[in-house]
BALOBA-1460 file (C-alpha; in Angstrom, 3 decimals):
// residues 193
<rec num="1" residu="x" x="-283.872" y="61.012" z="-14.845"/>
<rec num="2" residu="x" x="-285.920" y="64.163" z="-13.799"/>
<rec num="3" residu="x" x="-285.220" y="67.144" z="-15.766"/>
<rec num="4" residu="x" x="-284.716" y="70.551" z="-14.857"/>
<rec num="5" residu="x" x="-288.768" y="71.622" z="-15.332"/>
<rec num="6" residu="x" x="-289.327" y="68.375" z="-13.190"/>
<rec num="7" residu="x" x="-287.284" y="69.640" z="-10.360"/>
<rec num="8" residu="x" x="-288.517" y="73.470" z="-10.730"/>
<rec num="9" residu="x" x="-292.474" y="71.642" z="-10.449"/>
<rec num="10" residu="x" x="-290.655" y="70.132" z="-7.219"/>
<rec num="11" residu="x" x="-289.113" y="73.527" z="-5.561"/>
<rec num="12" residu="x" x="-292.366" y="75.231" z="-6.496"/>
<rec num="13" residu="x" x="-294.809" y="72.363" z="-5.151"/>
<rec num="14" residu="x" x="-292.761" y="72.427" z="-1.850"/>
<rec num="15" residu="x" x="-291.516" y="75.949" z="-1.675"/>
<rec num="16" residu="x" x="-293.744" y="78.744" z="-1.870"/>
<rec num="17" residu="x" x="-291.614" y="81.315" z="-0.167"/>
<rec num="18" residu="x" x="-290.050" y="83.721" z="-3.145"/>
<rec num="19" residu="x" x="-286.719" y="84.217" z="-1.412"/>
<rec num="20" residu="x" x="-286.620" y="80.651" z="-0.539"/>
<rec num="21" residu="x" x="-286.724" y="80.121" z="-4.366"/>
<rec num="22" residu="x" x="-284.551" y="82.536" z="-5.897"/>
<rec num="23" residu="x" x="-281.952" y="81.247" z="-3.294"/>
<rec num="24" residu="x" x="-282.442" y="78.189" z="-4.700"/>
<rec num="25" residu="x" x="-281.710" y="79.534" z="-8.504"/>
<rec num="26" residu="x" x="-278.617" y="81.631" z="-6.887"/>
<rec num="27" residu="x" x="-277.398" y="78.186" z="-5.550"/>
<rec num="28" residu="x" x="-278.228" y="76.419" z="-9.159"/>
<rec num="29" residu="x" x="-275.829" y="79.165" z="-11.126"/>
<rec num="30" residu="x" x="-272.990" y="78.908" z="-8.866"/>
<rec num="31" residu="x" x="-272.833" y="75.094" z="-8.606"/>
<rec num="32" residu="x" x="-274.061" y="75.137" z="-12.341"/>
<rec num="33" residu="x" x="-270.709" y="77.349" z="-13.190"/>
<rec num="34" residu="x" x="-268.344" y="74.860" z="-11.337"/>
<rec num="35" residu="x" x="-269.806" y="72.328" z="-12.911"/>
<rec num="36" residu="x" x="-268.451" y="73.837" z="-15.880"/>
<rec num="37" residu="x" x="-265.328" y="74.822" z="-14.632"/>
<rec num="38" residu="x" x="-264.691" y="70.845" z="-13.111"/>
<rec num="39" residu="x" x="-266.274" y="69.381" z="-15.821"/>
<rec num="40" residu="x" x="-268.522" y="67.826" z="-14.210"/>
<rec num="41" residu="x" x="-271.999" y="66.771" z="-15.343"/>
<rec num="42" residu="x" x="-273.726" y="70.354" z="-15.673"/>
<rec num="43" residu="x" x="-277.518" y="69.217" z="-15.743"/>
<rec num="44" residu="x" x="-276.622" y="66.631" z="-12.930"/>
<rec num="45" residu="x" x="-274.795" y="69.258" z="-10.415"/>
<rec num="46" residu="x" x="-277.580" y="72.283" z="-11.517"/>
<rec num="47" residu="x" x="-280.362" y="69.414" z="-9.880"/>
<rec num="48" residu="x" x="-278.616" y="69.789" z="-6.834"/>
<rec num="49" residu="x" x="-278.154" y="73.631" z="-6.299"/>
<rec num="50" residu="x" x="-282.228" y="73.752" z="-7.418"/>
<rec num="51" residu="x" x="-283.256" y="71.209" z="-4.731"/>
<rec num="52" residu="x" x="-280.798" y="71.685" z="-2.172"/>
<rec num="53" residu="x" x="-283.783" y="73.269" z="-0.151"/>
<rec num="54" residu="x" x="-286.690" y="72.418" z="-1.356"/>
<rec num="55" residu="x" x="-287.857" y="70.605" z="1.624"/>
<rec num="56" residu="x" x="-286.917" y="73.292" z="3.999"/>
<rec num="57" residu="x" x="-289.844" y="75.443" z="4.241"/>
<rec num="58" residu="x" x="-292.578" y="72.361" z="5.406"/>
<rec num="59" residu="x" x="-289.690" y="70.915" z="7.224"/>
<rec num="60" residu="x" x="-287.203" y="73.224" z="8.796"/>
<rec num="61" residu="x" x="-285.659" y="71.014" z="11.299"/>
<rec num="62" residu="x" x="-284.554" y="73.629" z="14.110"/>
<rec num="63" residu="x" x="-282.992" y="70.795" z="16.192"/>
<rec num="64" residu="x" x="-280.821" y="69.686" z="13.607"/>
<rec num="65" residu="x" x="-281.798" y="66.089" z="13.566"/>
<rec num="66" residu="x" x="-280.215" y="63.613" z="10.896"/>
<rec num="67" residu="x" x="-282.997" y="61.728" z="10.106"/>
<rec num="68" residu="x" x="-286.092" y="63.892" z="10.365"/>
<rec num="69" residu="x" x="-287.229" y="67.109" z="8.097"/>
<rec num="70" residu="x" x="-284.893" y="68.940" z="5.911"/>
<rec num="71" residu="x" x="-283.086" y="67.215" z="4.087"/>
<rec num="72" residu="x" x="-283.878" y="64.213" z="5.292"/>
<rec num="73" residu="x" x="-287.572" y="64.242" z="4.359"/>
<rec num="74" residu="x" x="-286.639" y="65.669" z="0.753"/>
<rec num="75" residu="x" x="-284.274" y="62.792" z="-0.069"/>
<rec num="76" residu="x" x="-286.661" y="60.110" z="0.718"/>
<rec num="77" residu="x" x="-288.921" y="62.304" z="-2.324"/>
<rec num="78" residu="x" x="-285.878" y="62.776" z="-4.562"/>
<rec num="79" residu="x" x="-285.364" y="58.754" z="-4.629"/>
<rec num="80" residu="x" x="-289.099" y="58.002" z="-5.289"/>
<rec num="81" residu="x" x="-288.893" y="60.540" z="-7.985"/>
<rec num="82" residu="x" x="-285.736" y="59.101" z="-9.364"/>
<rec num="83" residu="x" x="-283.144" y="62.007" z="-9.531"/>
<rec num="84" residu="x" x="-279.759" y="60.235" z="-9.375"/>
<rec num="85" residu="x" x="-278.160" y="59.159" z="-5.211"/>
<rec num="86" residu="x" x="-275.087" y="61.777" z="-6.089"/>
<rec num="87" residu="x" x="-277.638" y="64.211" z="-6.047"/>
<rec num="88" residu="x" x="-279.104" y="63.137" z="-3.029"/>
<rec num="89" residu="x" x="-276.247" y="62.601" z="-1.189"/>
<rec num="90" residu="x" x="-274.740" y="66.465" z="-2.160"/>
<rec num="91" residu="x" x="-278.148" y="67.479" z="-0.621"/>
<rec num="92" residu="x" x="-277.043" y="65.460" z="2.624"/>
<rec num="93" residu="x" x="-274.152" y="66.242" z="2.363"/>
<rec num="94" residu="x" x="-274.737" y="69.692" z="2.687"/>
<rec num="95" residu="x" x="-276.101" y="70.045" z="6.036"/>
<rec num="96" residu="x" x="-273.600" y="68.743" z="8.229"/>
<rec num="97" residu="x" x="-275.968" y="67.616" z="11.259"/>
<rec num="98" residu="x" x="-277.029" y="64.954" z="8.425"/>
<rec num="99" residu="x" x="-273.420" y="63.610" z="9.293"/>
<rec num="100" residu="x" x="-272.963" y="62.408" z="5.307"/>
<rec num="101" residu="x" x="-269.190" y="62.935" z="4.226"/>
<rec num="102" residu="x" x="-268.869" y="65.079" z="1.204"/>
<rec num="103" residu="x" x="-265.846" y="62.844" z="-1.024"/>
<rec num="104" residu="x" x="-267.414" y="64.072" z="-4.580"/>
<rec num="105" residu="x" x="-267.100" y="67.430" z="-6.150"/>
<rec num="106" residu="x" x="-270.681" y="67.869" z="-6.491"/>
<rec num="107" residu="x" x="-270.828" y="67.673" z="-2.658"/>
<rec num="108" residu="x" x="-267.895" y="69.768" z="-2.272"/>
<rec num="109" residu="x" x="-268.983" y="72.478" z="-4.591"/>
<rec num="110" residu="x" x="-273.096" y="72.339" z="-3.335"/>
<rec num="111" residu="x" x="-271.663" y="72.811" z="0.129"/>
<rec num="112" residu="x" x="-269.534" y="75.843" z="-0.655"/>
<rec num="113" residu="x" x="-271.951" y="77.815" z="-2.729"/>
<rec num="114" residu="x" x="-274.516" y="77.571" z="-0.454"/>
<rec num="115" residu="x" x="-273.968" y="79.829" z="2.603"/>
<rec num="116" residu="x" x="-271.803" y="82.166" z="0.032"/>
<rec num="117" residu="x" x="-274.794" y="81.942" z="-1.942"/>
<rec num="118" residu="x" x="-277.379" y="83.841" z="0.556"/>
<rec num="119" residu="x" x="-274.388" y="86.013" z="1.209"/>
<rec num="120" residu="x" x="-273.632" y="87.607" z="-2.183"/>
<rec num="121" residu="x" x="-277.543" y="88.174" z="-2.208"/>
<rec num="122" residu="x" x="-277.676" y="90.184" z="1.070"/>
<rec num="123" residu="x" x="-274.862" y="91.971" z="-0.082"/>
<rec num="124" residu="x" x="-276.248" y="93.058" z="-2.999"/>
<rec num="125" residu="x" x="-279.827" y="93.659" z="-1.548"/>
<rec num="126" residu="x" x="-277.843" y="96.521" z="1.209"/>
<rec num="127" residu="x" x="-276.726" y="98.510" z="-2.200"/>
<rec num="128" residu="x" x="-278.991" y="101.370" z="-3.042"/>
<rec num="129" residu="x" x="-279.213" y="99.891" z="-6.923"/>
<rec num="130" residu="x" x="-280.036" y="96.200" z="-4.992"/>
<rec num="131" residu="x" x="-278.024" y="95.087" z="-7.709"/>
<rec num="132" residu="x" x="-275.375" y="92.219" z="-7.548"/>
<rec num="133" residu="x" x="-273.314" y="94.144" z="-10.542"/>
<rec num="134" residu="x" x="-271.994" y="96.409" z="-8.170"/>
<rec num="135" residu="x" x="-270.616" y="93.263" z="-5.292"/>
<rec num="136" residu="x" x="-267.056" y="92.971" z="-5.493"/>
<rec num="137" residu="x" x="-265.249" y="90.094" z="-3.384"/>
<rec num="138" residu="x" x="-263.383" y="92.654" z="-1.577"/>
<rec num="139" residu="x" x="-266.615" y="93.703" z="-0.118"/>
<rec num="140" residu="x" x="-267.826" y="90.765" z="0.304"/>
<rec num="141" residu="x" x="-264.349" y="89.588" z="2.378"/>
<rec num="142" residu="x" x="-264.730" y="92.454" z="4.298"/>
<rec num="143" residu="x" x="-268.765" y="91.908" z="5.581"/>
<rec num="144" residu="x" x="-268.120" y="88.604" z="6.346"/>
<rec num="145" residu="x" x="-266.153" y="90.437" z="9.507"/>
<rec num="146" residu="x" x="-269.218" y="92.061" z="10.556"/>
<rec num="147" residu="x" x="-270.854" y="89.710" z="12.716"/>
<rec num="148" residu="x" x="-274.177" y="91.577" z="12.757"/>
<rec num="149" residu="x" x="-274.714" y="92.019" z="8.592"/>
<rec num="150" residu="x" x="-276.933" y="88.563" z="7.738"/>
<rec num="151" residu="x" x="-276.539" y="86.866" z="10.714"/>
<rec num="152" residu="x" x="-278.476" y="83.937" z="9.811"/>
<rec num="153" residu="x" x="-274.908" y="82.735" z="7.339"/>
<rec num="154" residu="x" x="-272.709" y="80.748" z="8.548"/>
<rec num="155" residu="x" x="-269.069" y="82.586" z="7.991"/>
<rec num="156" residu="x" x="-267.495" y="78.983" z="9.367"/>
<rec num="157" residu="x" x="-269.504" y="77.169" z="6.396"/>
<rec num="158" residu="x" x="-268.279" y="79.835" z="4.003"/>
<rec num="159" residu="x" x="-264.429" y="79.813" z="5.017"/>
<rec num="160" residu="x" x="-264.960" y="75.825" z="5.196"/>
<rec num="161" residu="x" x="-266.495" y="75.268" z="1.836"/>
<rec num="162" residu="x" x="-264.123" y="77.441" z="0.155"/>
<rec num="163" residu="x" x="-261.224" y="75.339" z="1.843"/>
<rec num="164" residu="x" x="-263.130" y="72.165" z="0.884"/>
<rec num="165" residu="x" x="-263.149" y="72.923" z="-2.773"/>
<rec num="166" residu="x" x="-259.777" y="73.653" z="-2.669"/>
<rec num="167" residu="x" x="-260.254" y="76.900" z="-4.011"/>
<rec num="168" residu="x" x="-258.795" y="80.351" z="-1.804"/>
<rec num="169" residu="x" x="-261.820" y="82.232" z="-0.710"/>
<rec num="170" residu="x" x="-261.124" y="85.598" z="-2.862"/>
<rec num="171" residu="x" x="-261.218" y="83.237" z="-5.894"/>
<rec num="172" residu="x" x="-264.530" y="81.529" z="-4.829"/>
<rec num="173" residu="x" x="-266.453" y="84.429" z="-3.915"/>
<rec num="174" residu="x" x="-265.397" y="86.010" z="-7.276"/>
<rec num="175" residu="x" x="-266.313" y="83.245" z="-9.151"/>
<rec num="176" residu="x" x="-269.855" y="82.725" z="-7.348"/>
<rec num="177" residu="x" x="-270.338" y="86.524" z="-8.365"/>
<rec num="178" residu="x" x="-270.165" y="86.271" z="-11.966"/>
<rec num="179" residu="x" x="-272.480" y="83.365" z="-11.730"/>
<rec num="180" residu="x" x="-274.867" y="85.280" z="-9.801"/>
<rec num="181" residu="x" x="-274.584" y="88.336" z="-12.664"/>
<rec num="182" residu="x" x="-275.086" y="85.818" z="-15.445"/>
<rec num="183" residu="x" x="-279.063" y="85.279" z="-13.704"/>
<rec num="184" residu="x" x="-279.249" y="88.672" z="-12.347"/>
<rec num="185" residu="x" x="-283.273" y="89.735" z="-13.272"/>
<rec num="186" residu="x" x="-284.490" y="86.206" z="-12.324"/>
<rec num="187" residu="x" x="-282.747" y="86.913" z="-8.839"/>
<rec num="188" residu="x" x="-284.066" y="90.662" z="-8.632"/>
<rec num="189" residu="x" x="-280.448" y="91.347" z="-8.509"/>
<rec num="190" residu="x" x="-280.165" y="93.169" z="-11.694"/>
<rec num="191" residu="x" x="-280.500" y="96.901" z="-10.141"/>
<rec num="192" residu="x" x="-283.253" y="99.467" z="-10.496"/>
<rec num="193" residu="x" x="-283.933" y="101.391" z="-13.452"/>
């Protein structure tokens, strides 16, 4: 099975975008946490959060279709490469156009740390310190309202996954904070000096 330097090579061959790929590590610690929390396999799950993405950037697919670009395109690389099919399908899974159920936890958990994901960043970018140390999910509850603060996230993705990990949304957002801290200079999150 690829490792973890494997599947950075892969974000970074496919990805050149810098926000593109420190999403991608925000999505790894989150999903990487609940791995730990649902004891599930924590090298296995953090493959998924990594690559969730990787193909998006050469293939955006802006009509959505199931079987063409992102993620399409990137799971037909992840099975020639050999990362393991419940990583692949979490990566379909996540993108509901793709129309693959999420039944695992893995899919469940990629799913809801996603969206939440680019949120926690944005709301930590708006802060003078741009530093996710001073987020708190009451905040964070609280922009999700505002319709025009990082419009590009999907708040029914974010109030879904949290529902479809079976976890209430305060909880979740809390949770995907204190992963977030725990990688805070690699995500330029850590505040200025």
């Amino acid at each position: 099975m690829p490792n973890r330097a494997d599947a950075w090579n892969l974000l970074c061959e496919y990805t050149e975008s810098e926000s593109l790929r420190k999403h991608a590590l925000a999505v790894e610690a989150c999903v990487r946490a609940y791995a730990t929390k649902l004891q599930g396999d924590e090298e296995t799950w953090a493959l998924a959060g990594l690559l969730h993405d990787f193909d998006y950037e050469r293939w955006p697919n802006a009509e959505h279709h199931p079987t063409k670009e992102h993620p399409y395109a990137g799971s037909l690389i992840l099975r020639e490469r050999g990362y393991p099919e419940e990583v692949v399908t979490a990566i379909l899974g996540h993108a509901n156009y793709c129309g693959v159920p999420r039944v695992s936890p893995l899919d469940n958990t990629l799913f809801a740390c996603d969206e939440l994901a680019g949120f926690l960043t944005a709301c930590a970018l708006i802060k003078p310190s741009r530093s996710i140390h001073e987020v708190e999910a009451a905040s964070v509850k609280k922009k999700l309202k505002d319709k025009a603060f990082a419009r590009g996230v999907s708040r029914d993705d974010v109030y879904k996954g949290a529902e479809e990990l079976g976890v209430p949304l305060d909880e979740h957002i809390a949770f995907c904070i204190e992963a977030l801290r725990s990688i805070a200079p690699a995500l330029g999150l850590n505040g200025s000096a």
